[in-house]
N, C-alpha and C positions, 0 to 999 in steps of 0.2 A: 884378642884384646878388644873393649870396650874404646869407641872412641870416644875422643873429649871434643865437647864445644869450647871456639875459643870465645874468649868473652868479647874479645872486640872487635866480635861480629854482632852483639847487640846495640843497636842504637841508645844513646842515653835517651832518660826522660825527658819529655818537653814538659816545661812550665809554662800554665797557662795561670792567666787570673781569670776567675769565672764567680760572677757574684757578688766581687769585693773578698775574694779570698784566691791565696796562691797554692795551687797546687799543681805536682808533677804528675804528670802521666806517662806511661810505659809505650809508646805507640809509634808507631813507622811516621816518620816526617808525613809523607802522603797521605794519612789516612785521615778519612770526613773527621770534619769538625762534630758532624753530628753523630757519629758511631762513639765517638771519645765520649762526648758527653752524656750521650744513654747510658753505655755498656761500662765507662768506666767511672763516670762521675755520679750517675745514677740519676739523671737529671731528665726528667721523660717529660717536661713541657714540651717541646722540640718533637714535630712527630716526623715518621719517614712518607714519606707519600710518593712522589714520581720519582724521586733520585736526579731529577733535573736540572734545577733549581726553576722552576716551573710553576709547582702548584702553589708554594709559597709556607705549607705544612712546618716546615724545619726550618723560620726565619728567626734568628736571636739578633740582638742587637751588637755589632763591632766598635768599640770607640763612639755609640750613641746613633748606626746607621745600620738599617735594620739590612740585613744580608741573608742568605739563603745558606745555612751550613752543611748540605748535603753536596754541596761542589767544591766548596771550602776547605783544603788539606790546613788540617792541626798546622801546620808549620806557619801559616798565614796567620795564624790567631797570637804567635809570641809575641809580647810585646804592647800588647793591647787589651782594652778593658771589653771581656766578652761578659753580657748583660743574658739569662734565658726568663721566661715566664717565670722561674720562682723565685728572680732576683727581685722582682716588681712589688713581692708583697707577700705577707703569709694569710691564714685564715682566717687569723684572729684581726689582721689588719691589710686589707687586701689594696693595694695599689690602685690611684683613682680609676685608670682603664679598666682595669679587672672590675672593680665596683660597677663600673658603667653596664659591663658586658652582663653582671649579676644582676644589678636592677632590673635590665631590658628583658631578661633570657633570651640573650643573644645565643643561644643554641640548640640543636637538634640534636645530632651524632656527636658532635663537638673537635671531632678532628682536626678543623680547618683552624678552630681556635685560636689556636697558638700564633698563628701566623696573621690573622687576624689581628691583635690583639697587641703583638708587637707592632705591626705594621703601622697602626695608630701610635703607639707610644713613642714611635722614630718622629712621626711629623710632630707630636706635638711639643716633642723636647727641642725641636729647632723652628716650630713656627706657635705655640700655643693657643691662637685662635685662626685656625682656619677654614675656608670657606666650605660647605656643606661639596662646591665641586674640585673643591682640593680635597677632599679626604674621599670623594667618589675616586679621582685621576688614582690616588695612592694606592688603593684597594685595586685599583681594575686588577694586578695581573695575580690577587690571590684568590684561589678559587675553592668555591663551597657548589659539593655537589648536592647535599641537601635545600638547596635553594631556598637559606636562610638571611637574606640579602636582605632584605626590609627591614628586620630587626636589627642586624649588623650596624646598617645606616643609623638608626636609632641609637643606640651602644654607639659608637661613634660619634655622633652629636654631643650626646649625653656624657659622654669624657672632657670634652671642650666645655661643655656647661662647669661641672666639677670641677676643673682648673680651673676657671674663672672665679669659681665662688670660694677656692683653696680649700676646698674640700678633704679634710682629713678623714679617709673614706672608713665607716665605721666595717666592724664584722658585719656580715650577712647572714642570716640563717638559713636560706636558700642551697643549702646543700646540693641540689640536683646541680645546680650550674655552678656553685665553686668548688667544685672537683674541678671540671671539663678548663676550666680559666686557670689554673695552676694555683691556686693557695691551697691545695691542700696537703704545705707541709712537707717534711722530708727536705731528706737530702736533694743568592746575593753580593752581595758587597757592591756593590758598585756606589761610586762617591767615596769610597775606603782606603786609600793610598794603600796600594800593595796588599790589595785581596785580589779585585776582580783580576789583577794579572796572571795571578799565582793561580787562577782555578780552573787551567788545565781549557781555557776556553768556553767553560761552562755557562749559562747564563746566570747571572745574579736574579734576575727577576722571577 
């Protein structure tokens, strides 16, 4: 005889909001925040890089504080407003950061992007002008190994400009760099009450 699965040995779905939208996912309480949002949300701003929370590749924003979700279990995310690169802005109308990083071609490989890019849009939704060595300190722990740092700083400046001037950031026709900055379309934690406890000791940074 065939056996049977019982059913309540599958976990229920977790409900996340991600983007200003509620949906459930099918997923083991412990699994990355970033595996969900790839593989089952389809949401590939978020890239994998060290698995650490190290390089800073897979930082989405938690409740408005950019976090690292490759240490991050799903289960940490209920409850809370999870923000990725394609919540920031579309193609047609790309988010002042993104516009920043598109003016500058803040890119090379563009990997690092993501993390980048968030990382800026966490300081500037809790400090909106600050100083060229606060957005140095911010950046320190995310890493670009194409050694696009000068233009980064640039793109970074240059977002702070834009919120100051309420920049209603137009499309770009620079195609090469608004793929790599997440408009094109489609489908940490620390400072986070009840992330960085829950990730298993992992570093946020």
């Amino acid at each position: 005889m065939g056996s049977t699965v019982n059913s309540s040995c599958t976990p229920p779905p977790i409900r996340l909001s991600v983007n200003g939208r509620e949906c459930d996912v099918p997923a083991a309480p412990g699994t990355a925040l970033l595996h969900v949002l790839r593989n089952d949300l389809a949401l590939n701003g978020p890239k994998y890089g060290c698995g650490l929370g190290e390089c800073g590749a897979c930082t989405v924003l938690i409740d408005g504080v950019a976090a690292r979700s490759c240490v991050i279990p799903v289960r940490a995310a209920q409850g809370r407003a999870v923000v990725t690169l394609e919540g920031l802005g579309t193609r047609e109308q790309p988010g002042t950061t993104q516009q920043a990083f598109i003016d500058c071609q803040a890119a090379q490989c563009g990997y690092c992007l993501n993390g980048m890019i968030m990382t800026v849009e966490a300081l500037l939704r809790r400090n909106p002008n600050p100083t060229e060595d606060a957005l140095r300190s911010e950046l320190h722990h995310n890493l670009c190994r194409c050694g696009t740092h000068v233009e980064i700083m640039q793109a970074a400046l240059r977002a702070v400009r834009l919120r100051a001037e309420g920049a209603d950031a137009p499309g770009s026709q620079v195609e090469s760099v608004a793929g790599v900055v997440g408009v094109a379309g489609g489908a940490g934690g620390a400072g986070v009450p009840g992330v960085a406890g829950v990730a298993d000791g992992g570093s946020t940074r």
